[in-house]
N, C-alpha and C positions, 0 to 999 in steps of 0.2 A: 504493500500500500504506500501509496505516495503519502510525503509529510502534508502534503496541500490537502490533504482528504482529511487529517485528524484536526487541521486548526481551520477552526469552523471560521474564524474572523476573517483569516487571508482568503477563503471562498467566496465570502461575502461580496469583499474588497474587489475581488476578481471580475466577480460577475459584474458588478456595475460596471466597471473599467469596460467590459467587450459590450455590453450592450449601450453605452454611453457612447463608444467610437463605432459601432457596427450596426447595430441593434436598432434605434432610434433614426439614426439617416436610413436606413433599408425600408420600415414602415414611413416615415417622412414623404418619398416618392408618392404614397399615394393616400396621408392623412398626414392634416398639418397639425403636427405635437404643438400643443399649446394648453393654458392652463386654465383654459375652458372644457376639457376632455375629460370623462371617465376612463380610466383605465382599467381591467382584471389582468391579472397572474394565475393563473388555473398550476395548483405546484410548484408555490413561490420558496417553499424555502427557505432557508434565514434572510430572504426577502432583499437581496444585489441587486436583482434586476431592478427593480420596483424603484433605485437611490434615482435614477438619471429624470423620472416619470416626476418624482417629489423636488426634485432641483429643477424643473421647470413649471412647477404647480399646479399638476394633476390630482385632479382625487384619486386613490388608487385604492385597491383591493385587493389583498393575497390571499389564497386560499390553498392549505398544502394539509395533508391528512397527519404526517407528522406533528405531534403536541412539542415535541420538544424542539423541532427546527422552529416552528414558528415564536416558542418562548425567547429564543436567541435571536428570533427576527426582530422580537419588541425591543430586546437591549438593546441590538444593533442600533435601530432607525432611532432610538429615542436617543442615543447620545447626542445625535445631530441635527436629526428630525421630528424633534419633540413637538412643533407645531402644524408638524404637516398633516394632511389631511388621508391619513392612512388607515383603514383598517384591516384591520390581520386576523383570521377564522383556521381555524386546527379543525374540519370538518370536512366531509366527504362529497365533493362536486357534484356525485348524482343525487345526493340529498337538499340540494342549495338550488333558487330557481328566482326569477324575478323578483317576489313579493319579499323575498331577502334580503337581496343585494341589488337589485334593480338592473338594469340593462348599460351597454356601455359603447363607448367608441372604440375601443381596442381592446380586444385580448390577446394575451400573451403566454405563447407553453413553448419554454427553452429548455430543450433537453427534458421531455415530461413526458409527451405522446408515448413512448417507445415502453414507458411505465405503467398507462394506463391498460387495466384489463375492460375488455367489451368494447373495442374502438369502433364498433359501429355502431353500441347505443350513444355514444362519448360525442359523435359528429353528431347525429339527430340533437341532442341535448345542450350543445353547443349555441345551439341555432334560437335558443330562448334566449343567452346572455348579449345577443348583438341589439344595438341599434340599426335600422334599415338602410343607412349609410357606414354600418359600421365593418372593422377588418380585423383577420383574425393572422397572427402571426405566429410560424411556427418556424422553431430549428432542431434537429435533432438529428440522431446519428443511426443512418439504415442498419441494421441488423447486420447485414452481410458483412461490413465493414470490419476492419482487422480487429478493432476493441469494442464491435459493439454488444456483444457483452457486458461489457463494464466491470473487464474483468482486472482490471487496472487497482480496483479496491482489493484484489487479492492480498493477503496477509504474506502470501510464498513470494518472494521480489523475482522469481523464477515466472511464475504465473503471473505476475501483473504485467510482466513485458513483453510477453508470450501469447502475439496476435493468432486470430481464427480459431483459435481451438473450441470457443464456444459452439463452434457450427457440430461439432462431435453428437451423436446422436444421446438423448438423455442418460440412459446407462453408463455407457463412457466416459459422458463430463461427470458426472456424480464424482464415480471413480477416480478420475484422475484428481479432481477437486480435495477429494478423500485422502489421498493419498501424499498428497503436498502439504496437509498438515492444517487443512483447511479445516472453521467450524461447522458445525450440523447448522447454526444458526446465519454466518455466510452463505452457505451452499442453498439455503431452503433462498436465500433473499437471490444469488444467482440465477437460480432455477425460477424462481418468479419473472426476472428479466428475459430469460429464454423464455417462458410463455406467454409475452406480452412486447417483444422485440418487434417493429416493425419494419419492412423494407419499403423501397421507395416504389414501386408498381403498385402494394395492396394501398399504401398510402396514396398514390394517386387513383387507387378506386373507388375508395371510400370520401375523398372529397368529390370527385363524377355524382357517385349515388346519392348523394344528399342535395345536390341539385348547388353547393357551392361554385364558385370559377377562379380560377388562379389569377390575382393580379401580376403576381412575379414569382420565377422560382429559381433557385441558381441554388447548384451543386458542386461544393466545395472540393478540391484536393485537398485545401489544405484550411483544417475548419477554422475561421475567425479566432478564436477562444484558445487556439495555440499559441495565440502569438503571447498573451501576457502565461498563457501555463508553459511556454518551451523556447521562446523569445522567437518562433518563427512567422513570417509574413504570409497572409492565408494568398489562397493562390485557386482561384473558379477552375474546376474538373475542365482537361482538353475534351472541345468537339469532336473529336473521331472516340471517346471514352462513352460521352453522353450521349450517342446515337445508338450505343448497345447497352441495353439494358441489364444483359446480366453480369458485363465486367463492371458497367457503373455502379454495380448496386454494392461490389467487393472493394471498389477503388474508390469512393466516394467518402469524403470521412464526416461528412456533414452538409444537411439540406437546410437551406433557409425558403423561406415561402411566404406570401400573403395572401389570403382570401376573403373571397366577401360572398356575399348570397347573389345568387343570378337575381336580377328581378324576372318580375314574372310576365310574362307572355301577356300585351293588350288583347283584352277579348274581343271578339266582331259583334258588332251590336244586330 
């Protein structure tokens, strides 16, 4: 396990950094961030993303099922962000719906999708938290991808640097997982990531089926969020990569995207 994964502050710190330089000009292109706007974080976290939304004076909203990330989210923001117009929910998205939280101009899931189990009830339910000009922002890391896994939280420094082996059919990753000295309480949280990993094909089916449409989407070689974790410059997957689908899906190390709801078809009177 990297030391970045056990100091909860310097992830914090992190995330606002890449989505304060990446994040916020990518949704800008086609919503003007201002601090007239609601924002959601659907899997906020100790709530980084959320710093760059509150330094331009958004109302914002985190919502992350972990109790204790979001306890660290309230220390966080309140050292800095004591007045801002934040709140922060330790509750479960499919239990949360308008008359909660109300509807918003952005939502935001970085690095989350790939976590959520039922991703096709997850887009239909999606579709209550928008505004009818509103957009929905996603980045995350295809399945196929060397570490999508997330197997980088390995405790074995053997296994955390040790891309594709998650794609091993369930019995074999158990095992080898096992075997490196891993815990039953790692591997169960692993094994959640392999049944809720998602690639970039069924993720482009599942926005089709719900009737959304992509305002943008650009597929990383080299994902944004490297450059402050490994000091590298991100760098958009080559077009002869992105035209195949199934080397893209292995060589891609992160998808960023924006969507919004089609409107809907004028009826003929």
């Amino acid at each position: 396990m990297q030391e970045r994964h056990k100091d909860r502050k310097q992830y914090f710190i992190e995330q606002g950094i890449t989505t304060r330089k990446y994040v916020v000009p990518y949704i800008s292109e086609f919503k003007s961030v201002t601090d007239k706007l609601r924002v959601l974080e659907i899997g906020c976290g100790e709530g980084g993303n959320l710093i760059p939304f509150l330094e331009i004076g958004c109302e914002v909203v985190g919502v992350d099922l972990n109790s204790k990330q979001i306890a660290n989210a309230r220390g966080f923001i309140k050292e800095n962000y004591q007045d801002s117009k934040v709140t922060l929910l330790d509750q479960n998205i499919y239990e949360l719906g308008t008359n909660e939280i109300g509807s918003f101009d952005i939502v935001m899931l970085r690095d989350v999708i790939e976590h959520i189990p039922n991703q096709a009830k997850f887009f239909k339910h999606l579709k209550s938290f928008l505004k009818p000009d509103g957009v929905v922002f996603f980045g995350f890391p295809p399945w196929c991808m060397p570490f999508g896994g997330h197997q980088q939280v390995c405790k074995s420094k053997f296994l955390s640097k040790l891309p594709y082996f998650h794609l091993l059919p369930y019995p074999l990753y158990k095992f080898v997982l096992k075997i490196f000295g891993e815990t039953n309480h790692k591997i169960e949280s692993l094994i959640e990531i392999k049944d809720t990993g998602i690639g970039i094909s069924k993720f482009q089916r599942l926005v089709k089926k719900e009737n959304y449409t992509f305002l943008k989407k650009t597929f990383y070689l080299i994902n944004p969020n490297y450059e402050v974790k490994f000091g590298l410059k991100k760098r958009v997957q080559f077009k002869v990569i992105q035209a195949i689908p199934y080397l893209r899906d292995f060589l891609t190390t992160c998808v960023y995207c924006v969507i919004t709801m089609k409107p809907l078809p004028d009826k003929k009177l």
